[in-house]
C-alpha positions in Angstrom: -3.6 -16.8 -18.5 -3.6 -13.1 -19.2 -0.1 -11.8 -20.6 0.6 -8.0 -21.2 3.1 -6.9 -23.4 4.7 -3.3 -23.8 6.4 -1.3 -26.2 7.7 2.0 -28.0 9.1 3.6 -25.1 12.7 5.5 -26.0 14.7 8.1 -25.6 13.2 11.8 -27.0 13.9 15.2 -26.2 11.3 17.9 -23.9 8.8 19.1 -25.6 8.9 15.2 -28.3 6.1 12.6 -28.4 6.2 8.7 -28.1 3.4 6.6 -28.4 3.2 3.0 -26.2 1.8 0.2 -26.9 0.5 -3.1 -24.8 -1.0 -6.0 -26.6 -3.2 -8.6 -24.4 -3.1 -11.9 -24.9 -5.2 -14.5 -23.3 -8.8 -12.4 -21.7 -8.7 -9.2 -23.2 -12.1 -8.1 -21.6 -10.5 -5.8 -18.7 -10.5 -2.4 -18.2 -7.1 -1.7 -18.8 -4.9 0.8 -17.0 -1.1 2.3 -17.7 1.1 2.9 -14.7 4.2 4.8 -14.2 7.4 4.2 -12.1 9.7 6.9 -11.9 13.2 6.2 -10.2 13.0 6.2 -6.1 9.5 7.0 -6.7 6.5 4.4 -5.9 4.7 3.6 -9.1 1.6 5.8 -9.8 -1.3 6.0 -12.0 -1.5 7.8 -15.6 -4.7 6.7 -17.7 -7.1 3.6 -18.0 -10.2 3.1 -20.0 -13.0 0.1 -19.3 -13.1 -2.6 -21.8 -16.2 -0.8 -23.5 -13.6 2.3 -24.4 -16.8 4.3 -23.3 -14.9 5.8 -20.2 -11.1 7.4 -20.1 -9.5 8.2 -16.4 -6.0 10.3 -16.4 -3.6 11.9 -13.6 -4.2 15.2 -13.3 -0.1 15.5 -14.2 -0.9 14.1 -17.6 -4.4 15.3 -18.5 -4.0 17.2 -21.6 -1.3 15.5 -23.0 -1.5 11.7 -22.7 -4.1 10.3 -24.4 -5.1 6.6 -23.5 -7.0 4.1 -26.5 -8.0 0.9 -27.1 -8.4 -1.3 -30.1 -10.4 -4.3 -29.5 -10.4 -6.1 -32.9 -5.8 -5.9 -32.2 -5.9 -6.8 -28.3 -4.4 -3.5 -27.7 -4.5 -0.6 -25.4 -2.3 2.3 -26.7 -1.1 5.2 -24.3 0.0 8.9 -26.9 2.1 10.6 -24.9 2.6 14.5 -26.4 4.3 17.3 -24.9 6.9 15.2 -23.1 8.6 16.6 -20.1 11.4 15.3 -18.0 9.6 14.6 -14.7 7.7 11.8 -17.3 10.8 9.9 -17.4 10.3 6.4 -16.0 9.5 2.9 -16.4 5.7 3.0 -17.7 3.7 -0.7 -17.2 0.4 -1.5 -18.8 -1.9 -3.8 -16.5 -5.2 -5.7 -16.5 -8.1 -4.6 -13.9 -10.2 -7.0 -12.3 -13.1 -5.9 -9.6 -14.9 -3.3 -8.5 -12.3 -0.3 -7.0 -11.3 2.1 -9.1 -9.8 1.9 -11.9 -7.7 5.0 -10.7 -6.5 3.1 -7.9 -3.6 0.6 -8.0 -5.0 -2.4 -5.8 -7.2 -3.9 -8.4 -4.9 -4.5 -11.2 -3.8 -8.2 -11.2 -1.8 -8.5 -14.2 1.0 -6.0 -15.1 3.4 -6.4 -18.1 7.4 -5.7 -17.9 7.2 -2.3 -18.7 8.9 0.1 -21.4 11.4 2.8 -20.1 10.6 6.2 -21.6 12.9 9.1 -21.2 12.8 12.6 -21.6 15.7 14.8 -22.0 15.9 18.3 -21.5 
């Protein structure tokens, strides 16, 4: 039984950073992937890394800014999010990839945590 856990998301002002975290219990060896879900909006990709760390994957909306790690030795896949804006304001899931699509794609995530809201205020 894989279970993700999210947190640190907040309220901060345009221009602020927060910095999420998801800590995997259970399997940890997945790549690992955050998602966002913005209000009315259908829930897109932002980042993922493979287990190894060796490899990092971003939106182009977030390259630049958002900076996805991983700390094997804490179960934990981290996702820095700098030079907030309010079009990132939404409900932002960390989730566990199993398979061979890509990693960019959202069909081969199985496991998804609750999510942690992160808004951004003008």
């Amino acid at each position: 039984q894989v279970r993700l856990a999210e947190s640190g998301g907040g309220l901060v002002q345009a221009g602020g950073s927060l910095r999420l975290s998801c800590v995997v219990s259970g399997r940890a060896t997945y790549n690992m992937g955050w998602f966002r879900e913005a209000p009315g909006k259908e829930r897109e990709f932002v980042a993922a890394i493979w287990w190894s760390g060796i490899a990092t994957y971003y939106a182009d909306s977030v390259k630049g800014r958002f900076t996805i790690s991983r700390d094997k030795a804490k179960d934990t896949v981290s996702l820095q999010l700098n030079s907030l804006q309010p079009k990132d304001t939404a409900d932002y899931f960390c989730a566990a990839h199993v398979g061979s699509s890509s990693v960019t794609e959202r069909t081969g995530y199985i496991y998804w945590g609750q999510g942690t809201q992160v808004t951004v205020s003008a």
